[in-house]
C-alpha positions in Angstrom: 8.3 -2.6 -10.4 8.3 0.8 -11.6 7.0 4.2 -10.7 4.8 4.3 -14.0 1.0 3.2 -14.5 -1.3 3.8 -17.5 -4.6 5.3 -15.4 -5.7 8.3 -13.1 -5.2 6.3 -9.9 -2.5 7.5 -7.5 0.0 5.5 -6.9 3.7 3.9 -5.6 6.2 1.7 -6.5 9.5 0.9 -4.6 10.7 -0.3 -1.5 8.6 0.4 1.8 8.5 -1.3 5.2 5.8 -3.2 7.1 5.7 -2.5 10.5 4.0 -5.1 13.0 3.5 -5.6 17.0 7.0 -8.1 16.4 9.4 -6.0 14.7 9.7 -4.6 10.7 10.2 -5.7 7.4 11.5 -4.2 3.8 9.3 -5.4 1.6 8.9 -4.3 -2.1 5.4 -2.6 -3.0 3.2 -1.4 -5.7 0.5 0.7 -4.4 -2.6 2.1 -5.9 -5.6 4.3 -4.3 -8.4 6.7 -5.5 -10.9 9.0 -3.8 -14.3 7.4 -3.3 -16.9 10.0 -3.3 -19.4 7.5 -2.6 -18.7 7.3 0.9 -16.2 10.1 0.8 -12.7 8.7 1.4 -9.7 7.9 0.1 -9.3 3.9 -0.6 -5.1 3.0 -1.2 -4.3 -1.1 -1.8 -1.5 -2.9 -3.8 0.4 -5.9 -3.4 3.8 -6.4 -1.1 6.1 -8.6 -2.6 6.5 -12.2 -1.7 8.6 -12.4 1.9 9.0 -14.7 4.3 8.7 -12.2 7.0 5.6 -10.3 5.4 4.1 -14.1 5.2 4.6 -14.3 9.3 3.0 -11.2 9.4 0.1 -11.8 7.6 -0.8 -15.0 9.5 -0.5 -13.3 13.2 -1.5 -9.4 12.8 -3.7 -9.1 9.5 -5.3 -6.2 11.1 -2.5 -4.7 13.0 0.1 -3.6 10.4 2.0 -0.1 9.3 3.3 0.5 5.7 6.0 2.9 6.1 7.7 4.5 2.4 9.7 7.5 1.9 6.7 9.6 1.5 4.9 8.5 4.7 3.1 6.5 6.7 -0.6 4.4 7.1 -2.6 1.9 9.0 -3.3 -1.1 7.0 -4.9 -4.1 6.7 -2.9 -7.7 5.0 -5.4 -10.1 3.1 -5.1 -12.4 0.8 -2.2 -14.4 -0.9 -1.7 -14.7 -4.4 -0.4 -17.4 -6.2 2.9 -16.0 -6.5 3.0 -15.4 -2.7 2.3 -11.5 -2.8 0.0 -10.2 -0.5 -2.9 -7.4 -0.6 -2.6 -4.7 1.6 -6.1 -1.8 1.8 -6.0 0.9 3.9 -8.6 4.4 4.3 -7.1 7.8 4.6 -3.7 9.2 3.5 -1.9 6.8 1.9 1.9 6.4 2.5 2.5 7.7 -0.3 2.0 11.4 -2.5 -1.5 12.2 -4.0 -1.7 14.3 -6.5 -4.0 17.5 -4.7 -4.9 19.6 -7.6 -5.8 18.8 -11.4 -2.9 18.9 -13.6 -3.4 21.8 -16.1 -4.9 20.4 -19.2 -3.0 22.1 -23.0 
C-alpha cells in the first residue's frame, strides 16, 4: 500500500488499529473520503487488510468499532468481505486521518 492515489479524494495508507468492545488490532489500511455537499458531510471508507482478528471483529461488533492511525481517531462501521478477505470500513465526520482544509494554489 502506498500513500499515493491518482484523484481529489482524501486519503490514507499505512498501518492503523481497530479498536473493539474485546480489545485492538493492527491492521493495514487504505482509506479514502470526500465531502458530500448533498447532505453536507464528510463520507471516509477503505478497506483493512485481511486479519484474523479484524475477521472476529467484524462478525461480533460491525457497528461498534474505532479506527485509530497516527493522525487520529473515528467511529466506524465494518461491512462486507471481499474475496481476498479485506473488509470495508465507512464512517461520517473527521476521518482518522488529515484532509486537506484549503485548495492547493493552482500555477
Amino acid at each position: 500500500m502506498t500513500d499515493e492515489h491518482d484523484h481529489d479524494e482524501d486519503g490514507y495508507s499505512g498501518p492503523a488499529t481497530l479498536v473493539t468492545k474485546d480489545g485492538e488490532a493492527v491492521v493495514e489500511v487504505r482509506l479514502a473520503g470526500h465531502f458530500e455537499p448533498i447532505d453536507g458531510r464528510y463520507h471516509w471508507y477503505g478497506r483493512l487488510a485481511a486479519n484474523g482478528k479484524v475477521t472476529e471483529a467484524a462478525e461480533k461488533h460491525r457497528r461498534a468499532v474505532v479506527l485509530r492511525t497516527p493522525h487520529g481517531e473515528a467511529v466506524g462501521a465494518l461491512s462486507d468481505q471481499d474475496p481476498w478477505g479485506r473488509f470495508r470500513i465507512t464512517g461520517l465526520g473527521r476521518p482518522p486521518f488529515e484532509v486537506l482544509e484549503t485548495l492547493p494554489d493552482e500555477d
